[in-house]
Each structure stands twice: as structure tokens, then as C-alpha cells.
N, C-alpha and C positions, 0 to 999 in steps of 0.2 A: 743515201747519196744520189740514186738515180733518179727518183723523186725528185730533190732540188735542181738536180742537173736541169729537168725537165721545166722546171719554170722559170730557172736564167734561160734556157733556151726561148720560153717563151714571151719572155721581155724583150731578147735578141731581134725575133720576129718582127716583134710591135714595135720595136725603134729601128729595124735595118730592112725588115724584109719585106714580106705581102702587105703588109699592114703599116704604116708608119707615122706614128703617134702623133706627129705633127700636123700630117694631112690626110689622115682618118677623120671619120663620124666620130661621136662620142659612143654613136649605136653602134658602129663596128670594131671600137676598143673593145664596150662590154663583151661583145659576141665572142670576139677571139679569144679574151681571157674564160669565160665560160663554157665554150665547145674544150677548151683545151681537154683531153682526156686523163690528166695525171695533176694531182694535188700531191700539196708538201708541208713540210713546218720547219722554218729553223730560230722562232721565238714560241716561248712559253707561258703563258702568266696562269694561275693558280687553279682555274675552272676550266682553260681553253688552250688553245694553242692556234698558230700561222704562222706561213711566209709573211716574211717581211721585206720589201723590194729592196735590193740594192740601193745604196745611200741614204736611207732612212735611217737613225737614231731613235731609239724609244730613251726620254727622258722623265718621266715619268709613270706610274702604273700601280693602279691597286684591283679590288675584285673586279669592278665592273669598268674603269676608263684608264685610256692608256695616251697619252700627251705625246706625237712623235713630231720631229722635226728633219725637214729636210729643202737645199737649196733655199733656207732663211723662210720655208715656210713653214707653220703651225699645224701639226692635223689634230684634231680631236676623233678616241675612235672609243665609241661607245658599244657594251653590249650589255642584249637583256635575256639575263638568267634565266629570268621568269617565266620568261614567256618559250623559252627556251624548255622547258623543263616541264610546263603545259602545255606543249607543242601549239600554242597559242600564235595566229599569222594576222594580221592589220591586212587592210583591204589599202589596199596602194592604189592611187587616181591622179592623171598628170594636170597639174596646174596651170591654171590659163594666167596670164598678161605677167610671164615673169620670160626671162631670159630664154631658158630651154628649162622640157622635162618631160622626161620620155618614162615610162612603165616598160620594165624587162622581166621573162621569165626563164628559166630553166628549172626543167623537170615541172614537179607539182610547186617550184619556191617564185615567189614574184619579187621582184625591188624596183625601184626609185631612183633616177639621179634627178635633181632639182638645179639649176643653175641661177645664183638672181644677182642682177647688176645691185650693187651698192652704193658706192659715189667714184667719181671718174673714172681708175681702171682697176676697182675692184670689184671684183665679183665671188660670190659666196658658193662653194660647190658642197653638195650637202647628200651622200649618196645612202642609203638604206636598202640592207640585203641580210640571207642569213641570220636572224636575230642580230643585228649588229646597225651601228650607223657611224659614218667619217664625215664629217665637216671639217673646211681648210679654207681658209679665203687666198685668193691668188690673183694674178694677174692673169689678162683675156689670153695671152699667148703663153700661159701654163696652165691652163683650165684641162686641154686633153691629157696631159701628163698627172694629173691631180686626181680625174677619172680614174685611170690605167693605175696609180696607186691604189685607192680607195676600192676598187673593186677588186683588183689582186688581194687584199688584203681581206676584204670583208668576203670572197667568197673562197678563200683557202681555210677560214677558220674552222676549226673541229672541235667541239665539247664533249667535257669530260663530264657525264650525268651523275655515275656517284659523286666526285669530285663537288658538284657543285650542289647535291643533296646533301652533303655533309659539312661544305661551307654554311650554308644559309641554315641548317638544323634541323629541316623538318620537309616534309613528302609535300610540294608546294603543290599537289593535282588538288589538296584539301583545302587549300586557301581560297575565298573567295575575294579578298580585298585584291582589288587591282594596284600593280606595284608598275610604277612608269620611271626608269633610269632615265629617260629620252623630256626631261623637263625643260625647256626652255627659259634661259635668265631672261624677267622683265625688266630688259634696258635698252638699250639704243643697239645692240649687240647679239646676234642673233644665235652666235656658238651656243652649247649645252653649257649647262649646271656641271662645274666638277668641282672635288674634295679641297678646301680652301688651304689643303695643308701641304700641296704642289710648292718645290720649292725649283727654280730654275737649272740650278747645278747639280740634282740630283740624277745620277747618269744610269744606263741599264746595257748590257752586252748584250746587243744584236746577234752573236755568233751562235752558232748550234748549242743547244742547254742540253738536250737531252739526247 
């Protein structure tokens, strides 16, 4: 319970206090959620577990994607097992002539936010941390609140290594074939590749599981 306390406290912050989400950096979102010194979890799915911010809805989720929605917006939040499990890191580099995209680290972990104009006022935010990645398309004037979710989320997550040794069947340090969750659909549409069997009204309880 103090744990959670600790990261509605730390939301409190970023929208009322030192920090406020609206007229912060994108770079001083990450920081603040990052320096924080207390992580928590009040959702769980099968291999992992995190906080989940206030107002988010998870309606959808199987092993590796979890489909949340909040304020009518879409998040896709990917993670990879694999690489997880071969403690395997991608080499993250900030991308020229897009919107914003800044390279963060903490400790020995490096991530990614990516921001790209789309058409009139959308814009694609597309964050990778922690073996994990969140894409959400939003509006210019919820782009830092889409950050401040996406990184609350992706660097509270915790894995569970048997958990997911015994999902997938076998000691994947012996696999050599590279396994990429993080595929991109070739279409005009830049979201990830999810499970085609995502049905809209299928709903998931946010509240404490375990």
C-alpha cells in the first residue's frame, strides 16, 4: 500500500507540484518519474506486472500486448520477453527531422520517446524502456500527459523470469533465432502488430489483483 501511495504521490507532483505536466520538458517528465525512488504495481498480466496510472482502463491483454484506453485515447503497450529473458538491450539513437526525440537513461537501462507529426493535430508518441514499448496517437496538447503515462508505465514494470520461462517452454539464453514482438504493420498506420482476436468490450479490472 505504501508503494502505491508513493506513485499517486508521484503523479500528485507532476500535475500540481514542482513539476507540472502541462508546462514541463518531456525531458523533465521522464526524470521525475525515474529519479523517483519507490516503484509499485496494482495490475498484473501473466509474465509481468505495473502501475497503472489513474484513469487508464486495460481492455484488452494477452502474454506479450496489452490495449489501454484513457481520455478516448488508444495506448498500445508492448513487451519483449525475449529479450527480457536474454537480457538482450537495442542500441537506442535519437532521430533526426521528426517532431521530438530525446535518448534517456537510468542506471545501466537506456530508452526512447520518439514524437512524429502525422496529419493536422496528430501526433504519434511512441516511448521504449525496460524491455517494453507504448504507442498512443494524441493531440499536441496531450502529448506530455501521454509521456507521463507511457513512462510511469513502462518503467514500473517488473518480470517474473520463471513466470515467463515456463510460459514460453524452454531456457530461451539457447535460442538463437531472433523473436521481434515490436513488428510494425505495413500500412499507412504506424501502431504495432497486435492479436487480430482483440474484441473492443472485452474489459480487465484495473484494481489491485494481487
Amino acid at each position: 500500500m505504501r508503494k502505491k501511495l508513493v506513485l499517486i504521490l508521484t503523479m500528485l507532483i507532476l500535475t500540481t507540484g514542482c513539476v507540472n505536466i502541462q508546462n514541463a520538458s518531456i525531458e523533465e517528465i521522464i526524470n521525475e518519474v525515474l529519479n523517483s525512488k519507490e516503484t509499485g504495481y496494482n495490475h498484473t498480466n501473466d509474465g509481468f506486472k505495473y502501475y497503472l496510472p489513474s484513469g487508464i482502463d486495460v481492455i484488452y491483454k494477452d502474454e506479450y500486448n496489452e490495449i489501454l484506453k484513457s481520455k478516448g485515447y488508444t495506448y498500445y503497450l508492448y513487451v519483449d520477453l525475449v529479450k527480457y529473458i536474454n537480457n538482450s538491450v537495442d542500441t537506442v539513437k535519437e532521430e533526426k527531422d521528426i517532431y521530438y526525440s530525446h535518448v534517456f537513461k537510468k542506471d545501466e537501462n537506456e530508452g526512447i520517446v520518439n514524437v512524429y507529426f502525422k496529419e493536422k493535430n496528430s501526433y504519434l508518441v511512441v516511448l521504449e524502456y525496460n524491455h517494453a514499448k507504448v504507442e498512443v496517437y494524441v493531440k499536441k496538447q496531450d502529448i506530455n500527459d501521454a509521456v507521463a503515462n507511457a513512462i510511469i508505465i513502462t518503467s514500473s514494470i517488473n518480470y517474473n523470469k520463471n513466470i515467463i520461462q515456463n510460459m514460453i517452454g524452454k531456457d530461451l539464453t539457447t535460442v538463437e533465432e531472433e523473436v521481434n514482438v515490436f513488428e510494425i504493420k505495413d500500412d499507412s498506420s504506424s501502431t504495432l502488430q497486435i492479436d487480430d482476436t482483440y474484441h473492443e468490450d472485452e474489459k480487465y479490472d484495473s484494481e489491485i489483483i494481487r
